[in-house]
GUMINU-851206 format. One record per residue: residue number from 0; residue in three letters; x, z, y of N, C-alpha, C in turn. Coordinates in steps of 0.2 Angstrom, whole numbers, plus 2048, in hexadecimal, padded with zeros to 3 digits. Layout:
<rs>
R  nr rest  nx  nz  ny cax caz cay  cx  cz  cy
R NUM  ALA   X   Z   Y   X   Z   Y   X   Z   Y
...
</rs>
This chain:
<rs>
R  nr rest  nx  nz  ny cax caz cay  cx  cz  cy
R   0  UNK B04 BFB 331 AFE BFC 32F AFC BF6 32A
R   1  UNK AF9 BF6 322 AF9 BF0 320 AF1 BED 323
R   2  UNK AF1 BE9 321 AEA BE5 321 AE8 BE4 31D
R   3  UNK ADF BE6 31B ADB BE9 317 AD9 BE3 317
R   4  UNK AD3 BDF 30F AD0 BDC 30F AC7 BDE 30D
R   5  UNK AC3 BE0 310 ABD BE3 30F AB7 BE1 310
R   6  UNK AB2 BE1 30B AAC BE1 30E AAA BE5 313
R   7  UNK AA8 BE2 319 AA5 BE7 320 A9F BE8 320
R   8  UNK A9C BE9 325 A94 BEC 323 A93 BE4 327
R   9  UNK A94 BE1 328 A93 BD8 32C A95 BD3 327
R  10  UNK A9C BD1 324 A9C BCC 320 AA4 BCF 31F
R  11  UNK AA7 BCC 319 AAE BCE 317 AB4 BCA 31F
R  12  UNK AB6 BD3 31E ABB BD3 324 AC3 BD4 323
R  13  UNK AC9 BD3 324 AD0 BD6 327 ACE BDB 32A
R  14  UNK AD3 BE1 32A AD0 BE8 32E AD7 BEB 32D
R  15  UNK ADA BEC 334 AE0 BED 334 AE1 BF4 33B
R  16  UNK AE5 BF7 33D AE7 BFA 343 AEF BF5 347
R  17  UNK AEF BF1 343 AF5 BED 345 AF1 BE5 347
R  18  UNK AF2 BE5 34E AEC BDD 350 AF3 BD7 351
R  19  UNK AF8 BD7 350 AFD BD5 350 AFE BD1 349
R  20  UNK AFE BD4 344 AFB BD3 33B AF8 BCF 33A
R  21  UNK AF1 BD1 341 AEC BCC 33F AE9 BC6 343
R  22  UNK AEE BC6 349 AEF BBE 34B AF3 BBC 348
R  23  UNK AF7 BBC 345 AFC BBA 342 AF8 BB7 33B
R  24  UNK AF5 BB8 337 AF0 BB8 330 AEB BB3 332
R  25  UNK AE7 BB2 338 AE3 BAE 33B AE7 BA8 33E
R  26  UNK AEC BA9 33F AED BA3 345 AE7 BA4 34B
R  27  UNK AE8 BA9 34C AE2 BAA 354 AE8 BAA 358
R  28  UNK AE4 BA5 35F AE7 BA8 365 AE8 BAE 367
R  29  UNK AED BB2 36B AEB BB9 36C AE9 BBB 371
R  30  UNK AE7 BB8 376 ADE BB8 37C ADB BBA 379
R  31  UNK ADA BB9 373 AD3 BB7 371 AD2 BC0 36D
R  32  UNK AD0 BC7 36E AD1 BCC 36B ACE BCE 365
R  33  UNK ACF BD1 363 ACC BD3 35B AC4 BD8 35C
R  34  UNK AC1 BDA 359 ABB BE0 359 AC0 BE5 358
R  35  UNK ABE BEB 35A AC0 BEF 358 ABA BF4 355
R  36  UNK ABB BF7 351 AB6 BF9 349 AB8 C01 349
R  37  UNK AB1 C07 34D AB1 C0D 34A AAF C0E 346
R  38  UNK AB2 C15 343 AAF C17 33C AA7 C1B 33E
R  39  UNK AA5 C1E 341 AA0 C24 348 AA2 C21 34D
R  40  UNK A9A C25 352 A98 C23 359 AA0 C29 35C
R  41  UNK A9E C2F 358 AA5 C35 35C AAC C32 35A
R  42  UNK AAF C2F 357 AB5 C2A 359 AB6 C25 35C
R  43  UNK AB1 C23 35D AB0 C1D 362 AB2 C23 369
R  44  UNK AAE C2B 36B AAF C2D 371 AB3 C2F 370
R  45  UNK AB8 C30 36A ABF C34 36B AC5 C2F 36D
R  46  UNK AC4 C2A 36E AC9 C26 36F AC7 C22 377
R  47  UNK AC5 C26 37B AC6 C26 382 AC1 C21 383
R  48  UNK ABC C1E 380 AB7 C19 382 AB1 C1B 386
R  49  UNK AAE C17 388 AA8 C17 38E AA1 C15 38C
R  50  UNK A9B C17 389 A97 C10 38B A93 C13 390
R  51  UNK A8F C0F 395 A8A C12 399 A86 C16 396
R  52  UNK A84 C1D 399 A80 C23 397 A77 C1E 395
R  53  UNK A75 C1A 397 A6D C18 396 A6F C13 38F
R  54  UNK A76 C10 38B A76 C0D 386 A79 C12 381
R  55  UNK A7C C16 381 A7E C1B 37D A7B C1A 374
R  56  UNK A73 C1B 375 A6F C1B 370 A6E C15 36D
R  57  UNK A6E C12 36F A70 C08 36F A76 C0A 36B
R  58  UNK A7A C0B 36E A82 C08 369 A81 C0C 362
R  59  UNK A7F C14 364 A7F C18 35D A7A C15 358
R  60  UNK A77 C13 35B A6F C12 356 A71 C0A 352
R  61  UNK A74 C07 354 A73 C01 354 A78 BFE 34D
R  62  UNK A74 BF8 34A A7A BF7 342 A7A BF1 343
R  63  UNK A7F BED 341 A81 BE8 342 A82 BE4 347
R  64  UNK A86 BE9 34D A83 BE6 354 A8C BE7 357
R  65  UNK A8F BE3 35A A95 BE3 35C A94 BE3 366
R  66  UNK A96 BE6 36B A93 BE9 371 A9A BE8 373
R  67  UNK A98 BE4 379 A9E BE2 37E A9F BE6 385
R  68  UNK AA5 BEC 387 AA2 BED 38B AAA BEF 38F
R  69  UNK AAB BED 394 AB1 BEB 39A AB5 BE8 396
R  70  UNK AB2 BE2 392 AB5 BDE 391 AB8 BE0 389
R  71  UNK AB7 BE6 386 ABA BE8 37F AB4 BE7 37D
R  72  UNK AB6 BE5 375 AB1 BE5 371 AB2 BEA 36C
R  73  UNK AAC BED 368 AAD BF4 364 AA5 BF2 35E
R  74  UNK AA5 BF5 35B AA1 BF5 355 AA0 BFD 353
R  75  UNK A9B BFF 352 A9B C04 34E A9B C06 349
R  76  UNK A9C C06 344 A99 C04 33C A9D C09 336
R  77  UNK A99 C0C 334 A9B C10 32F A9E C0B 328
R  78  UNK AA2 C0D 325 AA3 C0A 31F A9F C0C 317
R  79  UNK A9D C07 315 A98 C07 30F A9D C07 309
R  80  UNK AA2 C06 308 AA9 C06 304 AAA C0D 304
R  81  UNK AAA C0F 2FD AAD C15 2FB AB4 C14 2FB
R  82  UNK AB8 C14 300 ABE C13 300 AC3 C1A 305
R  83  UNK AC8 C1E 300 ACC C23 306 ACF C1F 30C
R  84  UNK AD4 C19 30A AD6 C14 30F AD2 C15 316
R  85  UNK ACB C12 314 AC5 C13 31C AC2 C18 31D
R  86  UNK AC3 C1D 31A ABF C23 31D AC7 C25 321
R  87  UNK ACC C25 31F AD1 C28 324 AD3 C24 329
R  88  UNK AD0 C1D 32C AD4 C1A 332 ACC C1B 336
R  89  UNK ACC C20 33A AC6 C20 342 AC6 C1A 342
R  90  UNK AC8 C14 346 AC9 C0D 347 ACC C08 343
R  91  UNK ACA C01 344 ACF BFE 342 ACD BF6 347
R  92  UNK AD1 BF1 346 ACE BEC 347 ACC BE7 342
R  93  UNK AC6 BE2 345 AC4 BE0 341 AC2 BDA 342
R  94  UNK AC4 BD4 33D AC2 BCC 33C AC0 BC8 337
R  95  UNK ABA BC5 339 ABA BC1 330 ABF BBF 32C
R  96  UNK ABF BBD 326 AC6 BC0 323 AC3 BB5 321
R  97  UNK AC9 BB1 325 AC8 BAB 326 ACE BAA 32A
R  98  UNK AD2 BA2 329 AD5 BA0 32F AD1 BA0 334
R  99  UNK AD3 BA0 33A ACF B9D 341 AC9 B97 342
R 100  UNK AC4 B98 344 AC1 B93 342 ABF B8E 33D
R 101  UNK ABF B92 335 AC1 B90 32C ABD B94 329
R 102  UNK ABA B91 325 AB5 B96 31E AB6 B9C 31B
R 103  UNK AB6 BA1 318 AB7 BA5 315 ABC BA2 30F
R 104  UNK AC2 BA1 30A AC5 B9E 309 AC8 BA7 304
R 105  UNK AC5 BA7 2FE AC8 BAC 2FC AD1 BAF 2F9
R 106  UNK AD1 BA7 2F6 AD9 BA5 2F6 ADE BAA 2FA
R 107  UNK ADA BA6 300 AE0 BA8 305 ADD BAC 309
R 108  UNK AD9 BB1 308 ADA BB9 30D ADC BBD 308
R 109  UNK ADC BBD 300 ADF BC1 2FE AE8 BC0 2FD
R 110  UNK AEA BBA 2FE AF1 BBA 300 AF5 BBE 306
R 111  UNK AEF BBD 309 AF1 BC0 312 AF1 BC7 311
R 112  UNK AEB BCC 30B AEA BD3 30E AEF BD5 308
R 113  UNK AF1 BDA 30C AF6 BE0 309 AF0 BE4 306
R 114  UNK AE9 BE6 304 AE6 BEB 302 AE0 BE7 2FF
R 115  UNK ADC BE6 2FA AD6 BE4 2FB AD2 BEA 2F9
R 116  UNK ACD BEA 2FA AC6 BEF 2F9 AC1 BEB 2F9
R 117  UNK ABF BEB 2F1 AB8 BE8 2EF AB5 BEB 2EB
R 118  UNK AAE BED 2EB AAA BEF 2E8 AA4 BEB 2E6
R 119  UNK AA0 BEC 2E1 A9C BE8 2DB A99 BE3 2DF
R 120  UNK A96 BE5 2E4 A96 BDF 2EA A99 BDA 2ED
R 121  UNK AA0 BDB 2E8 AA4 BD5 2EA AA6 BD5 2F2
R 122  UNK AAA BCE 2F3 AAB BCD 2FA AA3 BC5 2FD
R 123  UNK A9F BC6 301 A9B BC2 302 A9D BBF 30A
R 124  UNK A9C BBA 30C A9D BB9 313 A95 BB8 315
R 125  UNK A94 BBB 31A A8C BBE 31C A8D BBD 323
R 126  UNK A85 BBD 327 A85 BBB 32E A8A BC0 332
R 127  UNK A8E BBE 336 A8F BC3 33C A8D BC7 341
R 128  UNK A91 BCC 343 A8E BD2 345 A89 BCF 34D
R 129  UNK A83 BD1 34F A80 BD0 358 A85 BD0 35D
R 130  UNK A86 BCC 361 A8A BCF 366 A87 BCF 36D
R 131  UNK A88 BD6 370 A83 BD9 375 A89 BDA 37B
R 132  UNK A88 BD9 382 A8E BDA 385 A89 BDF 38C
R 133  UNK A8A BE5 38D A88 BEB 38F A8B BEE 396
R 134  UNK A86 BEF 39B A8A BF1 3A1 A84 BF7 3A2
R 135  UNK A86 BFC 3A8 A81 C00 3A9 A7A BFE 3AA
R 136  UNK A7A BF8 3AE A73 BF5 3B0 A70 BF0 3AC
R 137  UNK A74 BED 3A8 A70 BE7 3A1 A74 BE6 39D
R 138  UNK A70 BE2 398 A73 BDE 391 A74 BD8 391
R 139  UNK A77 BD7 38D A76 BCE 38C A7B BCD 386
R 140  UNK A73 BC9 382 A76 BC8 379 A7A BC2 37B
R 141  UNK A80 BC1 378 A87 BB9 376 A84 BB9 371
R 142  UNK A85 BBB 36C A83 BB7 366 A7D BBC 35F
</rs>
């Protein structure tokens, strides 16, 4: 699966189905796991996922918001790229497009992707997505 270079609906990301690729392109430990990024709320449920029934409309409703919940992290996020590429992967994964703990560094992300995708918007690096971590009975914002 190559590795896409994209503007995301959060800040410019790597977006791949191979998390292998993309520790490997980070220098990330591999403890450490990726988001992973659906296209829809019903591919997020086609691929055997959970959320509590009282946050459902929370995870559907919600934009720029990353939801942790037994311990995976998912996103849901439609893509604003008129790209066939993202409309055909239901998922992918997803990380700011930077070494590990390093700036946006345009050089060297586009060395690293096998695909770029950029529209008149250009690539901008922009805040990161809320992170909310979710159980049946509370929330609680990390970041």
């Amino acid at each position: 699966m190559p590795v896409i270079l994209a503007q995301t609906d959060t800040t410019v990301g790597f977006l791949s189905q191979d998390s292998d690729k993309l520790y490997e392109i980070k220098s990330r430990p591999t403890a450490k796991p990726f988001i992973k990024v659906y296209k829809d709320f019903y591919n997020f449920l086609l691929n055997k996922n959970r959320v509590p029934q009282n946050k459902k409309n929370l995870v559907r409703r919600s934009k720029k918001t990353t939801f942790i919940v037994k311990n995976r992290a998912f996103r849901v996020a439609a893509s604003q790229l008129n790209s066939q590429i993202l409309r055909d992967l239901s998922w992918n994964y997803s990380t700011s497009a930077n070494e590990s703990q390093k700036k946006f560094d345009r050089v060297f992300c586009e060395s690293k992707a096998d695909i770029i995708i950029e529209d008149r918007g250009g690539l901008n690096e922009n805040s990161s997505s809320t992170l909310i971590k979710i159980n049946k009975f509370k929330m609680r914002r990390m970041r």
